[in-house]
C-alpha positions in Angstrom: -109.3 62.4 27.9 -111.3 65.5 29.4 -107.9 67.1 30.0 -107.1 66.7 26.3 -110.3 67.8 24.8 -109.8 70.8 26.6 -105.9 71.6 25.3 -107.3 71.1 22.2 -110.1 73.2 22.4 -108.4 76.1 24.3 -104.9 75.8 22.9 -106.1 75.5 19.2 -108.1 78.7 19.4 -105.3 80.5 21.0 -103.2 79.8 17.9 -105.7 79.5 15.6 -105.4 83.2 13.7 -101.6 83.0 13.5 -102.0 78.8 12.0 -104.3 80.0 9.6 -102.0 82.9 8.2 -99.3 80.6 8.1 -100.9 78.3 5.9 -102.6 80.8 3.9 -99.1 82.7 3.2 -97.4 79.4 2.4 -100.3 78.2 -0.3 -98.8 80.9 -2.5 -94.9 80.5 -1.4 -95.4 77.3 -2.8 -95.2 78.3 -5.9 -93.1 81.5 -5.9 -90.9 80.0 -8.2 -93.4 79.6 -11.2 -95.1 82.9 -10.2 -91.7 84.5 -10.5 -91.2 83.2 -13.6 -94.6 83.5 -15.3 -94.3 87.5 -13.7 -90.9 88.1 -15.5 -91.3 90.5 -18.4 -88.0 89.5 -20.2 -87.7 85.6 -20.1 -85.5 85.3 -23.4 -82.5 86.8 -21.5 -82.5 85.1 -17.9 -79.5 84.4 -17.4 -78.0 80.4 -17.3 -77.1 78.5 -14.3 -73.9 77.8 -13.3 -72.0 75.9 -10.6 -70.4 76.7 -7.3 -67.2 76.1 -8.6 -67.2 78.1 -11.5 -69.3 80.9 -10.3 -66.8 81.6 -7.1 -64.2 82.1 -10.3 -65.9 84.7 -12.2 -66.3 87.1 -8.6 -62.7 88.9 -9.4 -64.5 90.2 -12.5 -67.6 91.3 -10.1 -65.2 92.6 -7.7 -63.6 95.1 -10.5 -66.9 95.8 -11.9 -68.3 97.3 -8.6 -65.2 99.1 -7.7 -65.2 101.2 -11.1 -69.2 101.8 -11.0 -69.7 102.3 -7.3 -66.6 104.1 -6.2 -67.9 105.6 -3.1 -69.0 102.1 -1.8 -67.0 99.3 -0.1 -67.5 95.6 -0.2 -69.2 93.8 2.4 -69.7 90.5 1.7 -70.2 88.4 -1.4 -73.0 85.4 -1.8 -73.8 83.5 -4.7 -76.7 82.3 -6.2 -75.7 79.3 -9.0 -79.2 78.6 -10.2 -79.7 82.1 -10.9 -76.0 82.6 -12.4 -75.5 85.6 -10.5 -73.3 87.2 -8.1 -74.6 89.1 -5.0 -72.6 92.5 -3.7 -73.4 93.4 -0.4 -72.6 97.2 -0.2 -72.3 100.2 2.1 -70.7 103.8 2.1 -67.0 103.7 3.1 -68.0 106.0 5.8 -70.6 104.1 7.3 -69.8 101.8 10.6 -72.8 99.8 10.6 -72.3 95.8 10.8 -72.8 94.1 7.3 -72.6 90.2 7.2 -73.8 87.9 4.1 -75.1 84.7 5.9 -77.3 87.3 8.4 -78.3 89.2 5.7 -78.0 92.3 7.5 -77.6 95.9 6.5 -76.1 97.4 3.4 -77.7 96.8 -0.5 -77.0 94.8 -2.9 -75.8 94.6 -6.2 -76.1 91.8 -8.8 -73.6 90.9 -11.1 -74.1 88.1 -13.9 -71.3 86.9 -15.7 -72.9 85.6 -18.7 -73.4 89.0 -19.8 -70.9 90.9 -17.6 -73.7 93.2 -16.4 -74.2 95.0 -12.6 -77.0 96.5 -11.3 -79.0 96.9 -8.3 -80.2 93.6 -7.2 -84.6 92.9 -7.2 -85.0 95.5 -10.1 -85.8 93.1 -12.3 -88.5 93.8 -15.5 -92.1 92.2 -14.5 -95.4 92.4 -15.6 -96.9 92.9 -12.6 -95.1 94.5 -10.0 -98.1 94.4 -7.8 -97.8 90.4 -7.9 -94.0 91.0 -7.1 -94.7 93.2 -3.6 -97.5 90.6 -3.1 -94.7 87.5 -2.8 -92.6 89.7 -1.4 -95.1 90.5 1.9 -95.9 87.0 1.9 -93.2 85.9 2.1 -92.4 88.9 5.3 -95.3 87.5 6.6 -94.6 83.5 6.9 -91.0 84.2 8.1 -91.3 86.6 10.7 -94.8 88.6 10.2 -92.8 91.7 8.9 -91.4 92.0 12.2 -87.8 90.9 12.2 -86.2 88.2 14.6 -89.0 88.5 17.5 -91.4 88.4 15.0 -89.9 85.3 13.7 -89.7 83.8 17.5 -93.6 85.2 18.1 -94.4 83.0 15.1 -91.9 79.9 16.4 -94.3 80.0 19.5 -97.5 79.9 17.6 -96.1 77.2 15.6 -95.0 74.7 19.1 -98.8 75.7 20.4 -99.7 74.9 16.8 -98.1 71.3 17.1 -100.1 71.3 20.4 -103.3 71.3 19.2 -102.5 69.1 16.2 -101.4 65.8 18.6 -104.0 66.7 20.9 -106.5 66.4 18.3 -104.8 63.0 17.6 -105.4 61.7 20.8 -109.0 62.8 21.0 -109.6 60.6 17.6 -109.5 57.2 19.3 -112.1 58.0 21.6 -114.1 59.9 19.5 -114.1 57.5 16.7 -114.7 54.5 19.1 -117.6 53.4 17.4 -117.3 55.0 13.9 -115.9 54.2 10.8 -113.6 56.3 9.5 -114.3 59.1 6.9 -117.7 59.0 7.6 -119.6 62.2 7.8 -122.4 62.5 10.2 -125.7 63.9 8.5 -128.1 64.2 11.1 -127.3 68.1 11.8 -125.0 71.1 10.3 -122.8 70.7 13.2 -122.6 67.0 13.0 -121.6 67.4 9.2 -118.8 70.2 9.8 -117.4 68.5 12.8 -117.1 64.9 10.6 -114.8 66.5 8.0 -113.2 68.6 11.0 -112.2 64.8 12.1 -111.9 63.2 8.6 -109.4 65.8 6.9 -107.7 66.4 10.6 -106.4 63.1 10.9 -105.7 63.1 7.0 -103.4 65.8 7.1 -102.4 65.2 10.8 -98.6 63.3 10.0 -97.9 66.7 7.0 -99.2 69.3 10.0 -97.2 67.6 12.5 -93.7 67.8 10.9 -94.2 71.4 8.9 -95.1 72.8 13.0 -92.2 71.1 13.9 -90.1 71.9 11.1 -91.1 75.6 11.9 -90.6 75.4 15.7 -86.8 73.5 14.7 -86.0 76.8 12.0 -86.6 78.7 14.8 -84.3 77.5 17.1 -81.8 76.7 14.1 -81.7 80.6 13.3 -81.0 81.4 16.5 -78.5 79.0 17.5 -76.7 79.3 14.2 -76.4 83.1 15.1 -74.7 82.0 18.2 -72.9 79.8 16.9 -71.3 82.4 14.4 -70.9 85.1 17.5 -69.2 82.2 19.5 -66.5 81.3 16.2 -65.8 85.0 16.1 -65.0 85.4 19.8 -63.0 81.8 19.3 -60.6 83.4 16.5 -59.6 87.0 18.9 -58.6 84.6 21.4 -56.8 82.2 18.6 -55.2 84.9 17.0 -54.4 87.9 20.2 -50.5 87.3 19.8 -50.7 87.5 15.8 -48.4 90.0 14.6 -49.7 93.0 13.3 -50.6 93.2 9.5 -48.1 94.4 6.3 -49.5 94.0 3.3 -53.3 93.4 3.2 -54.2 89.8 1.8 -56.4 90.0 -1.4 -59.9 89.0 -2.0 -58.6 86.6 -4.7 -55.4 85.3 -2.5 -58.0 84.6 0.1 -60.5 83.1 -1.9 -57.9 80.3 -3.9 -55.9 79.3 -0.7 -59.8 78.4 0.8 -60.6 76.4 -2.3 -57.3 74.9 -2.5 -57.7 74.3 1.3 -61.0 73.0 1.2 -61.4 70.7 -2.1 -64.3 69.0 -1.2 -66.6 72.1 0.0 -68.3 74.9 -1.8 -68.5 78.6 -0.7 -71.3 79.5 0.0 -70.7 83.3 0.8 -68.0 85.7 2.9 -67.6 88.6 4.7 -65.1 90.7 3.9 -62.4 91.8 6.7 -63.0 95.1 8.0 -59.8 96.7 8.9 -60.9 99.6 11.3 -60.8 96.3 13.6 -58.1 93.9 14.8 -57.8 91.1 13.9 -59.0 91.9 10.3 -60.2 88.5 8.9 -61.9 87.2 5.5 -64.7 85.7 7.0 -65.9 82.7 4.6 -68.9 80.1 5.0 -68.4 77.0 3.7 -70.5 73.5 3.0 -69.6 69.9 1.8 -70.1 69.8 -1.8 -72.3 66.7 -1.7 -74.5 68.2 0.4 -77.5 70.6 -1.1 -76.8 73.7 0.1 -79.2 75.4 2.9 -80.0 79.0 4.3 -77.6 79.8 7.2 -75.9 76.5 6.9 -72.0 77.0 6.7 -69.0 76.3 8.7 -67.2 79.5 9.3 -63.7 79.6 8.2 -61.2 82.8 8.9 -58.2 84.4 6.9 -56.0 86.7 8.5 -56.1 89.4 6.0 -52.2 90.0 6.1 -49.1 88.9 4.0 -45.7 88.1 5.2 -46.2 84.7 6.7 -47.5 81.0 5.5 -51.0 81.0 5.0 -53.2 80.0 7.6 -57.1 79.9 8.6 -58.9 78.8 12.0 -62.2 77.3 11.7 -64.9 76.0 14.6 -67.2 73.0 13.2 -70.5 73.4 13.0 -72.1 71.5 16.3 -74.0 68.1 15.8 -77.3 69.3 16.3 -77.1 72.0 13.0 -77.4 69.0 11.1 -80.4 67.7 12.9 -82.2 71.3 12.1 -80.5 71.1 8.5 -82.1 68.5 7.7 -85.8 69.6 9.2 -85.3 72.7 7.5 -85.1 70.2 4.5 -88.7 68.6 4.8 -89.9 72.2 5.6 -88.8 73.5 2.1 -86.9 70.7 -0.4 -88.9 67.9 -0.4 -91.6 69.3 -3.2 -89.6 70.9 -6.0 -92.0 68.9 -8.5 -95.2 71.1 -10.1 -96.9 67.6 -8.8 -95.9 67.4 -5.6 -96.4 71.5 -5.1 -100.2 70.7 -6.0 -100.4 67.9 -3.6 -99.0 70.0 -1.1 -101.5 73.0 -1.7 -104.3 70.1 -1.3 -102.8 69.7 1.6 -102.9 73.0 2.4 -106.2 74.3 1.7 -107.2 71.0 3.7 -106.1 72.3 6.7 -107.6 75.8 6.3 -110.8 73.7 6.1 -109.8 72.2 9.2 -109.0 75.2 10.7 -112.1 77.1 9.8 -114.4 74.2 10.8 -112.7 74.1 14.4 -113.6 77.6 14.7 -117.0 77.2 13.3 -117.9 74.7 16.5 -116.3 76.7 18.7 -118.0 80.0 17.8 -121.6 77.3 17.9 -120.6 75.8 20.9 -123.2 76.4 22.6 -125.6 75.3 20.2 -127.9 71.7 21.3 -126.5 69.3 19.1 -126.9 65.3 19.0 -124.6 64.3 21.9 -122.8 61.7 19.9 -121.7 64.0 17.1 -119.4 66.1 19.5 -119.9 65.3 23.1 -116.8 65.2 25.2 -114.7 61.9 24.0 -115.2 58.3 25.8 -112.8 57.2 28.1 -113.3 54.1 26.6 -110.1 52.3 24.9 -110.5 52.5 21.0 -110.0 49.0 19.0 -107.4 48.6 16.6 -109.6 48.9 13.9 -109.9 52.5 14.5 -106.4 53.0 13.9 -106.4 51.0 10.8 -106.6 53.4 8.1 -105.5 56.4 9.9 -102.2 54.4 10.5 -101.9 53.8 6.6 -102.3 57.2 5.6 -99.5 58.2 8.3 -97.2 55.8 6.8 -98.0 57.1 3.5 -97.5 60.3 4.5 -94.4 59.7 6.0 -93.0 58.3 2.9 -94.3 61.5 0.8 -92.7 63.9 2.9 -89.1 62.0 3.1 -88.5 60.4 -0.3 -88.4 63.2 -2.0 -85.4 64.3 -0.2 -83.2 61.9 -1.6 -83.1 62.4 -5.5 -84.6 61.9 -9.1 -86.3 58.2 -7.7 -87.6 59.7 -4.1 -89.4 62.3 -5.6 -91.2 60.0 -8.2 -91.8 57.6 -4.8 -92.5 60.8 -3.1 -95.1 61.9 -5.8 -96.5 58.2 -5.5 -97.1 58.3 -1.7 -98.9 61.8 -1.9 -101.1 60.4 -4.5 -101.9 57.2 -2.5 -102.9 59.4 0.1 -105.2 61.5 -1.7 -106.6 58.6 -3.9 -107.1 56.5 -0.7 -108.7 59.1 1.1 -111.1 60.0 -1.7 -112.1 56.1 -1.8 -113.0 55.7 1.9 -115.2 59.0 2.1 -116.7 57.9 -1.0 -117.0 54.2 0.0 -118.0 55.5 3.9 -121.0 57.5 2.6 -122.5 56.1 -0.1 -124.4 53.5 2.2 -126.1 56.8 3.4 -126.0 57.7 6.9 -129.9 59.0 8.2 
């Protein structure tokens, strides 16, 4: 147990800056949807949601648009956004040679196009109240996916978040021994220390199962990004080799050919997005990235699919499945980020939150008073003593509970009102025994 107290200790103050940013910059991503709202200037026209179906339909219109108003510019890609019934235009000079791809997001600018109204313009120049509240989200956001640094930013803070999970099962493991002969929720009173270091204990092991999967939730996005950059690298090596003998091209294949014979070819998926071919190189495919339609679409989730952009010949597309373990990160990515759509759950999730800052600060509190003489069975190094079961008793509930909030959500209407039911437990439980814990006074 010494070993352990001292990962904890050394480990959680080595992450401890970079856990606390992430946690304050995702208190206000959580709701960046009703901030965006609440900061648009001109909510009478937003424009209506649509499906994937019909939105992919209304892109030759988009297409013709941007040609006429941005004749200097090529296509690069095309993504849609459903909810937001608009159209995304990825766009660069004709003359420019740098690498544009939708799912990567790299390079280029955008341009939004919304069908309802048949309008085009330059995508984020939206009418808000406040634009400093707009750049605010915007660093925020900068900040929680990568610290403004691009991809080894994003693995820096990938790292922070495995050293993260660390120190949050370490801590776990140290509660057994240090609550060998305590209740639980009970705060110590004797001293300031003893106080801080009893709701250091009582909200750590509250929050522990939430901390737990959103480090490794991180730690899995991560890896996910990466791999599925690979995996697109590895699908466009796969299709030169597929395609070396193809005859050269005759007539170029049209963004609307291309689009129906994927749609017709794929009936029970959704594009997501596609690159279009570029035809300085051979050979010149439509690139698109596709999804089951059952399946709620994610960030950088699509199996690639490939067009020869040529006529002459019986249609034809080459395509590499996704490997297995996508899915697995899929769906992490999914308790990460859809599993609290609710305004309830959002709030129970910023409880959460603000929580663990607590938690956070008050580790660092005892460490920066470490050296302080304090009553040795407030925070003396942990017994080596086996804990009873009683000392996992509530703990173990509020795990289970927690469990259940984070997962139930996830699949539909029901599991997010059983979700919203499990977080409240939590709280309400946890609110009882500090209440019930204390009350009897503890001199």
């Amino acid at each position: 147990m010494r070993y352990w107290y001292k990962i904890h200790r050394w480990i959680g103050f080595i992450c401890l800056l970079f856990f606390l940013l992430l946690c304050l910059t995702g208190l206000p991503l959580l709701f960046k949807t009703e901030i965006h709202d609440f900061n648009l200037l001109d909510k009478e026209n937003m424009h209506p949601a649509s499906d994937y179906g019909q939105i992919w339909r209304e892109v030759d219109a988009g297409e013709k648009l941007v040609k006429e108003g941005y004749s200097g510019k090529s296509i690069r890609s095309i993504s849609v956004q459903p909810d937001e019934g608009r159209i995304l235009f990825r766009v660069q000079d004709k003359d420019s040679n740098k690498p544009v791809a939708a799912r990567l997001s790299m390079g280029g600018e955008q341009l939004a196009y919304y069908p309802s109204d048949h309008t085009l313009q330059p995508w984020h120049q939206e009418k808000v109240k406040y634009p400093w509240l707009a750049e605010f989200m915007h660093e925020m956001h900068r900040l929680h996916m990568y610290l403004g640094m691009g991809k080894g930013g994003m693995v820096f803070l990938g790292f922070m978040c495995f050293l993260s999970l660390v120190s949050v099962v370490s801590g776990c493991v140290l509660y057994g021994p240090f609550m060998r002969r305590s209740p639980f929720a009970l705060i110590g009173k004797r001293s300031w220390r003893e106080r801080w270091f009893g709701w250091h204990k009582f909200l750590g092991i509250a929050t522990a199962v939430w901390a737990i999967i959103l480090c490794f939730s991180g730690v899995v996005i991560v890896i996910f990004s990466l791999s599925y950059g690979l995996y697109i690298q590895d699908s466009k090596t796969a299709v030169k080799d597929y395609w070396q003998s193809a005859p050269a091209a005759g007539k170029h294949l049209s963004l609307a050919e291309a689009k129906t014979f994927v749609m017709e070819a794929f009936p029970d998926d959704v594009i997501l997005s596609l690159d279009l071919p570029d035809r300085r190189q051979s050979p010149a495919a439509y690139i698109f990235y596709i999804t089951p339609a059952t399946e709620n679409p994610l960030d950088f989730l699509g199996q690639l699919v490939f067009i020869p952009d040529r006529k002459g010949m019986e249609p034809q597309y080459f395509t590499k499945p996704l490997p297995d373990y996508l899915f697995f990160a899929g769906y992490m990515l999914k308790l990460h980020i859809h599993n609290h759509e609710l305004l309830i759950l959002k709030i129970l999730w910023a409880l959460l939150d603000i929580a663990l800052i607590f938690v956070i600060l008050s580790g660092l509190l005892g460490w920066l008073r470490k050296g302080e003489k304090i009553e040795r069975s407030s925070v003396a190094t942990p017994s080596l003593n086996r804990p009873t079961a009683s000392t996992w008793k509530w703990p173990g509930i509020l795990a289970g509970l927690s469990l259940l909030g984070l997962v139930l959500p996830l699949y539909g209407t029901v599991g997010e009102f059983a979700g919203t039911i499990a977080w409240l437990a939590v709280a309400l439980l946890s609110i009882f025994l500090w209440r019930e814990r204390n009350s009897q006074g503890n001199a």
